[in-house]
C-alpha positions as CSV (number, residue, x, y, z in Angstrom):
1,X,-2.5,-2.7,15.7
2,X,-3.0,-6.2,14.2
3,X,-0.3,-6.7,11.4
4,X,0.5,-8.6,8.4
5,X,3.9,-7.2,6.8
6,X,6.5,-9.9,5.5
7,X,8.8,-9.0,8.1
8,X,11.5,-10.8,6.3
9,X,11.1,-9.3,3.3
10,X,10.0,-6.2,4.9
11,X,13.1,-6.0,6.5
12,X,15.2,-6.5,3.4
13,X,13.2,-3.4,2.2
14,X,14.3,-1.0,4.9
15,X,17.9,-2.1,5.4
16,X,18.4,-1.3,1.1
17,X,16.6,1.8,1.1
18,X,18.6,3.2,4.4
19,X,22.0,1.8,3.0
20,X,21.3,2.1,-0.6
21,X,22.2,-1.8,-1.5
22,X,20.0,-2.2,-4.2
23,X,21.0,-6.4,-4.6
24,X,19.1,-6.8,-1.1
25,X,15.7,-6.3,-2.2
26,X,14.0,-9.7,-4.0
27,X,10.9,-8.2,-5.3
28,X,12.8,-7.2,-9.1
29,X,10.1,-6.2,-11.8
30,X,11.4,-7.9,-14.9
31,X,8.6,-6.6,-17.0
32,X,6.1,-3.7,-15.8
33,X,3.0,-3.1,-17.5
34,X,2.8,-1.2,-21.0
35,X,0.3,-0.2,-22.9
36,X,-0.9,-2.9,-24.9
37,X,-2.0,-4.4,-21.2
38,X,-3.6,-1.7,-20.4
39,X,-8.2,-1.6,-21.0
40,X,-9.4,1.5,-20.8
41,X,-13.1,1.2,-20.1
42,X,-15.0,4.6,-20.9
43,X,-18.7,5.3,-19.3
44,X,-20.8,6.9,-22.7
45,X,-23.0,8.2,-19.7
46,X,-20.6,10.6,-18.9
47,X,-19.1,13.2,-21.1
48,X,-16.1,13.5,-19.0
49,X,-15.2,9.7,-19.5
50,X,-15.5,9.5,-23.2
51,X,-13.1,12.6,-24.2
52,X,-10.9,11.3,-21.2
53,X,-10.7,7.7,-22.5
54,X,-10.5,8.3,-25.5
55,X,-7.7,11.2,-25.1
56,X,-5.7,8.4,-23.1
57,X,-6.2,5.9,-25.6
58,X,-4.3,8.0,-28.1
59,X,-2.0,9.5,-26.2
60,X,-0.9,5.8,-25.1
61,X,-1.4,4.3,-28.6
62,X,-3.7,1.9,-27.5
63,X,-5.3,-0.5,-29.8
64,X,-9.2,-0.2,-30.3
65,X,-9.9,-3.7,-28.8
66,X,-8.6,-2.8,-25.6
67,X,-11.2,-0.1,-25.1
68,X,-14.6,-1.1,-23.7
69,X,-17.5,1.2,-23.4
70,X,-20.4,0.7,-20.3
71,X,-23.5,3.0,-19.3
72,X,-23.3,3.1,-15.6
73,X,-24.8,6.0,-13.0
74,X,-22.8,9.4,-13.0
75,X,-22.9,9.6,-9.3
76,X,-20.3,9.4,-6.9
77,X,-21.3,6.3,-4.8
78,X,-22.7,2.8,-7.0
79,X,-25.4,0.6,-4.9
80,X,-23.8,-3.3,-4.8
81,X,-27.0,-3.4,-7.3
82,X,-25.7,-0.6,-9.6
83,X,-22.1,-2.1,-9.6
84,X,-23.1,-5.7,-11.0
85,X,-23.6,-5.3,-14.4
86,X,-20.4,-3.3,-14.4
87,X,-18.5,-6.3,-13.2
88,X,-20.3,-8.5,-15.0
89,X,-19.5,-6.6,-18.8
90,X,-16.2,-6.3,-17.6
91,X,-15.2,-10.1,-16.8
92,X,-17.2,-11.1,-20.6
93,X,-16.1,-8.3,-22.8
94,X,-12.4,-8.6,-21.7
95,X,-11.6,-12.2,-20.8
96,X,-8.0,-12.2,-20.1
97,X,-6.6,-9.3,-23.0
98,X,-5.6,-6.9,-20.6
99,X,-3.1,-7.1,-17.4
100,X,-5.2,-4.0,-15.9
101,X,-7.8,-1.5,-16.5
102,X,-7.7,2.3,-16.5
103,X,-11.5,3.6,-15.7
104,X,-11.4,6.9,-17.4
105,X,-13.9,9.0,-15.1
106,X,-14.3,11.1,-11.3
107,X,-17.4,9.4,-10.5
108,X,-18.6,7.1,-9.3
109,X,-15.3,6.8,-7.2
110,X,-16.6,4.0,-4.7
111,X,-19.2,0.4,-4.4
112,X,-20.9,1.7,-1.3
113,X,-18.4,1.2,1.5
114,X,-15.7,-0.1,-1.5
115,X,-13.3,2.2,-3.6
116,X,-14.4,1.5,-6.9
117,X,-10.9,0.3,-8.4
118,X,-11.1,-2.0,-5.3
119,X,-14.4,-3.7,-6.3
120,X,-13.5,-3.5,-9.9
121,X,-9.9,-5.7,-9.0
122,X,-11.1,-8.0,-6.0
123,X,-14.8,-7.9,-6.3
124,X,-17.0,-5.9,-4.4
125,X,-16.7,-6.6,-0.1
126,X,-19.9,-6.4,1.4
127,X,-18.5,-7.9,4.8
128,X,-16.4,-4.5,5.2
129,X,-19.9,-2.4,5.4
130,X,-20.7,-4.1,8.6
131,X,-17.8,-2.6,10.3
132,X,-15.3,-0.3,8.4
133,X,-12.6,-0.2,10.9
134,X,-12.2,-3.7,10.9
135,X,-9.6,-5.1,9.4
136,X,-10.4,-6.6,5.4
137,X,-9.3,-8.9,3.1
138,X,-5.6,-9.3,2.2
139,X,-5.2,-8.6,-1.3
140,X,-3.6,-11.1,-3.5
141,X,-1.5,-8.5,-5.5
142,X,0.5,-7.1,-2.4
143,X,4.3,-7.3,-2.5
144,X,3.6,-9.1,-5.6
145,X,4.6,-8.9,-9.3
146,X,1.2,-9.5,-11.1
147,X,1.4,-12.7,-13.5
148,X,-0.1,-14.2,-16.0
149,X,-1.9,-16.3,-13.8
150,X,-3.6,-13.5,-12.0
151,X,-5.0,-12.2,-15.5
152,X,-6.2,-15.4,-16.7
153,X,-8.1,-15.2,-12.9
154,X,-9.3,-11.8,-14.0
155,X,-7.6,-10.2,-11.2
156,X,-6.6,-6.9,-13.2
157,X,-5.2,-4.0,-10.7
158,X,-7.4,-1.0,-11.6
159,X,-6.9,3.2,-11.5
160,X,-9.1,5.9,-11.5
161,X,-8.6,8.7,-14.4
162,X,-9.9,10.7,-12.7
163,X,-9.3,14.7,-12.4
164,X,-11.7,17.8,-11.5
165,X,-12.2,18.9,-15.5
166,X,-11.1,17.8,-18.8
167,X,-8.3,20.2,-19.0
168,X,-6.7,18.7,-15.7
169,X,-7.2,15.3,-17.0
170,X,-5.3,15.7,-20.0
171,X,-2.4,17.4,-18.3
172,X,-2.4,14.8,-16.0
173,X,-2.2,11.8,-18.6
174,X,0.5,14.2,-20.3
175,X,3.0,14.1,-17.4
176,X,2.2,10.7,-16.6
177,X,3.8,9.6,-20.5
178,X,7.0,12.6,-20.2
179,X,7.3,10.9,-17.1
180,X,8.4,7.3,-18.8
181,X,12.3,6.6,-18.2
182,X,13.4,10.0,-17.2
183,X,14.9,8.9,-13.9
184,X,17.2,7.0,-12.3
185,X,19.4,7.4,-15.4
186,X,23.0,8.8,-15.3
187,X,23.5,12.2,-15.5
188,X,19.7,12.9,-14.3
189,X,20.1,14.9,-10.7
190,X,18.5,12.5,-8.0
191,X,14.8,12.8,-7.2
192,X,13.2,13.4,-4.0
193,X,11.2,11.0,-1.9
194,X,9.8,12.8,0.7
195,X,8.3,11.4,3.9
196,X,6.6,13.6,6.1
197,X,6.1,13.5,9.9
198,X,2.9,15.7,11.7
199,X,1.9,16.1,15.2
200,X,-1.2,14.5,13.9
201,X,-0.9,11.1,16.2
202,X,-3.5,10.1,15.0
203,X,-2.9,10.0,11.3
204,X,0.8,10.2,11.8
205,X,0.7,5.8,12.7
206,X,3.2,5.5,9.5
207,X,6.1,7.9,10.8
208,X,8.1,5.1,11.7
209,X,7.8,2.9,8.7
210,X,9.6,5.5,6.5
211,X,12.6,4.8,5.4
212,X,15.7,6.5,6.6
213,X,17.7,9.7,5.2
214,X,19.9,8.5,2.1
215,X,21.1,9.0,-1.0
216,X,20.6,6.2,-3.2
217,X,22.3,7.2,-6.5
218,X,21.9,3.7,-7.9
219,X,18.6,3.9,-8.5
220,X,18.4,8.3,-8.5
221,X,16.6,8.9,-5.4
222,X,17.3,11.0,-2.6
223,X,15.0,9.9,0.9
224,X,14.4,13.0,3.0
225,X,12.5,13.2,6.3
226,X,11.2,16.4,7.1
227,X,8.7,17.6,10.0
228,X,5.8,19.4,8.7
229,X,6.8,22.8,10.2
230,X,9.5,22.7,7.8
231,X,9.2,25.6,5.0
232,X,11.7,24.7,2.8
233,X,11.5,24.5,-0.9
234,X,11.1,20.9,-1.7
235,X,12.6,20.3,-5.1
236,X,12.1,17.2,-7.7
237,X,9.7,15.5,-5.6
238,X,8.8,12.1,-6.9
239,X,7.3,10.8,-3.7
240,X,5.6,12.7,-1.0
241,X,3.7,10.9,2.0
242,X,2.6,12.6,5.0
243,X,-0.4,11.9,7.9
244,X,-2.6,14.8,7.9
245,X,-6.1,16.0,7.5
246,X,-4.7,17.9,4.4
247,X,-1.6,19.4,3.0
248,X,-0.6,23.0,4.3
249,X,2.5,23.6,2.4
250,X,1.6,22.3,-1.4
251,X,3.4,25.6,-3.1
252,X,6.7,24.4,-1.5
253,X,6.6,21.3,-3.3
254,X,8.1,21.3,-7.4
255,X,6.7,17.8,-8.8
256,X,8.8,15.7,-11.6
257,X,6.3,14.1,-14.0
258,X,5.3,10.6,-12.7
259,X,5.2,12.0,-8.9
260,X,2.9,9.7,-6.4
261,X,1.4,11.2,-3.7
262,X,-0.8,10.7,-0.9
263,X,-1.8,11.6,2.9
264,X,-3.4,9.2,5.5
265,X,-6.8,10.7,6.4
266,X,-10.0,9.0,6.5
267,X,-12.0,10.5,3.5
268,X,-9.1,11.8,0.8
269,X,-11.0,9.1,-1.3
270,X,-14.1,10.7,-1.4
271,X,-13.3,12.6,-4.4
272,X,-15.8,15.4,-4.8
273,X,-17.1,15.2,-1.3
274,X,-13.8,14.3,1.6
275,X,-15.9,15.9,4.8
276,X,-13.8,18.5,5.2
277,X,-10.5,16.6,4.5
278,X,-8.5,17.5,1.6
279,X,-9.2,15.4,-1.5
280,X,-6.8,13.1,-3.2
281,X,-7.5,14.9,-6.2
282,X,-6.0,18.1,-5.1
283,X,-2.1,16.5,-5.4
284,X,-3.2,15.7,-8.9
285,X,-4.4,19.2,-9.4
286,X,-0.9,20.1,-8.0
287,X,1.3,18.5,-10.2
288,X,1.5,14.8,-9.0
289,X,0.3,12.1,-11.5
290,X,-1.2,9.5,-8.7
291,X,-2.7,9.0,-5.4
292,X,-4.4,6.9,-3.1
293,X,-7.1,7.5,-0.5
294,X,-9.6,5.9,1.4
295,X,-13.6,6.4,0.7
296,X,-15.0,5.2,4.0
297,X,-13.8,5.1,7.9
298,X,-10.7,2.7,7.4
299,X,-9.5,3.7,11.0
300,X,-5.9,3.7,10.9
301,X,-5.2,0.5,10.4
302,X,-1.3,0.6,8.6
303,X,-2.5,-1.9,6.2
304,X,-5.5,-0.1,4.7
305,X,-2.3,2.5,3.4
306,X,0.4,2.1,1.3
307,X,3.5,1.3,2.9
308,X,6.5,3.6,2.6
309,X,9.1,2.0,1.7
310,X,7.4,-0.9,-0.3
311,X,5.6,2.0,-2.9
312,X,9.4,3.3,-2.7
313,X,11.0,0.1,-3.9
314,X,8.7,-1.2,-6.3
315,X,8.3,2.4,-8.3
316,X,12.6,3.1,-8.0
317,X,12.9,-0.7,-9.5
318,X,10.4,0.1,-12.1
319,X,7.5,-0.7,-11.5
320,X,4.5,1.7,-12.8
321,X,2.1,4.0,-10.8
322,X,-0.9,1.3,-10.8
323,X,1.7,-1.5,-9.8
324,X,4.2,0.6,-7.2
325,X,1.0,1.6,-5.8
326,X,-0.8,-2.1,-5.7
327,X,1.4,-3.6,-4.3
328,X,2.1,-1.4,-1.2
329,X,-1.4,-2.1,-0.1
330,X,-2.3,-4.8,2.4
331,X,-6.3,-4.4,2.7
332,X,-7.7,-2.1,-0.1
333,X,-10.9,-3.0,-0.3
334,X,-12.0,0.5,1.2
335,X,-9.2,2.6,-1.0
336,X,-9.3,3.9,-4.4
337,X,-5.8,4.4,-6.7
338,X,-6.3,7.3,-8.7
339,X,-4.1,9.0,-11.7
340,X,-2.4,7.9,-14.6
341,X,-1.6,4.1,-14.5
342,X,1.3,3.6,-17.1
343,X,3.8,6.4,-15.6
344,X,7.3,4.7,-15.3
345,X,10.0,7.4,-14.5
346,X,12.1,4.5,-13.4
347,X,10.8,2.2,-16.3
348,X,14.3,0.3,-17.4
């Protein structure tokens, strides 16, 4: 498969997470995002959006001027032609205020061939329709700490909040703020990072990009690999990964708030409609507060899925769920990150 991991830095990654040497790793996050640079952009279309914006909005104290209300299609997939005024409103209403954007709705979830918080971020790719297992764009924001620069270029890393009723939206928001700080602290028992391996070839590609068995009590993380045959109670998850059409043993797994989550399939993105495959949504409606899939074909190219042990590093040095999860993909143009942005469980 073609590749385009910094193998140095890459490298660096793998030896610290398998010997636990956290002075090895040169992607430090002096300052993750908060809420004041965070623009929650509500949909009055959609009745769902407005109680879940503006539930977010006060649950993370944001200030009025960061929220920006649109009337776009309740649908699940936007036309190119349906998605420009969107991207239009949302490069004039909010010029360089926010650092990223939490779009508080379950649909529409992708740009035609695009995830939606893809097109929102990058622009919309209308090259990556032609032929959706080739490989895309590199994204600017992967392995890297966003700055100040990106905003003022309106690159602002977006998330879906995006849940299958009100009531799961607010108790996903709700774990996503208990989450904030809770780990990595002394005293607090580790947390779990668990990487799974399937019989699945196919969607199994990432097996031997995840990190090995450690204990890393620096930062309070355990890394466990596990075969999927494996029945065992998994306890204080805060990472799961696995390649699968869909998750078999969900009831063994006991979530901490701030948990990512995510499985390499072909259609987990497709929110309300996955053909078959599970739905991203269903680790939220499990207890995990983000996730990432992809809406279209992607193949399984690696880079079109977020890398083990970068989403690892960058959430265990503190990082949030939008950022840990940013930058661990190479091409997202055809994924979209879903759950509650601001969760910080290792937030210094």
């Amino acid at each position: 498969m073609p590749s385009c991991w910094p193998r140095k830095a890459l490298g660096a990654l793998l030896i610290w997470l398998s010997a636990g040497v956290g002075a090895q790793v040169a992607v430090h996050n002096p300052k993750r995002l908060v809420a004041a640079d965070m623009g929650v952009v509500i949909n009055l279309a959609d009745p769902y959006s407005v109680q879940v914006g503006d539930y977010y909005a006060r649950q993370r104290g944001l200030d009025a001027s960061l929220v920006l209300y649109v009337d776009i299609p309740v649908k699940p997939v936007l036309s190119a032609a349906e998605f420009e005024p969107l991207q239009a409103q949302l490069k004039t209403a909010l010029g360089g205020k926010v650092r990223a954007l939490a779009l508080a709705w379950a649909q529409p979830y992708a740009v035609e061939c695009n995830g939606i918080t893809a097109a929102v971020t990058l622009g919309f790719a209308p090259e990556v329709c032609s032929n959706t297992c080739a490989p895309s764009k590199p994204s600017p924001l992967f392995n890297r700490i966003l700055t100040q620069a990106h905003t003022e270029e309106g690159l602002r890393p977006s998330m879906l909040l995006a849940a299958r009723s009100l009531e799961s939206a607010k108790a996903l928001i709700d774990r996503g703020v208990a989450a904030d700080q809770q780990l990595g602290k002394r005293g607090v028992p580790l947390a779990h990072a668990v990487f799974v391996s399937t019989p699945d070839k196919a969607r199994n590609v990432r097996a031997p990009l995840f990190p090995a068995a450690a204990a890393v009590p620096a930062l309070g993380v355990q890394i466990d690999r596990v075969d999927s045959n494996q029945a065992e109670p998994l306890p204080r998850v805060v990472l799961y990964q696995t390649g699968s059409v869909r998750e078999e043993q969900m009831a063994r797994i006991a979530w901490v708030p701030g948990a990512l989550a995510d499985h390499l399939t072909s259609f987990g993105g497709q929110l309300l409609n996955s053909q078959g495959q599970m739905s991203v949504l269903d680790w939220l409606e499990a207890g995990a507060t983000a996730s990432y899939g992809t809406v279209s074909e992607p193949c399984n190219h690696l880079q079109k899925f977020p890398h083990p042990a970068l989403l690892l590093a960058h959430y265990a040095q503190g990082a949030s769920a939008l950022e840990a999860y940013w930058r661990s993909v190479a091409w997202p143009a055809q994924g979209v990150f879903v759950g509650e942005p601001l969760a910080a469980p290792f937030g210094r």
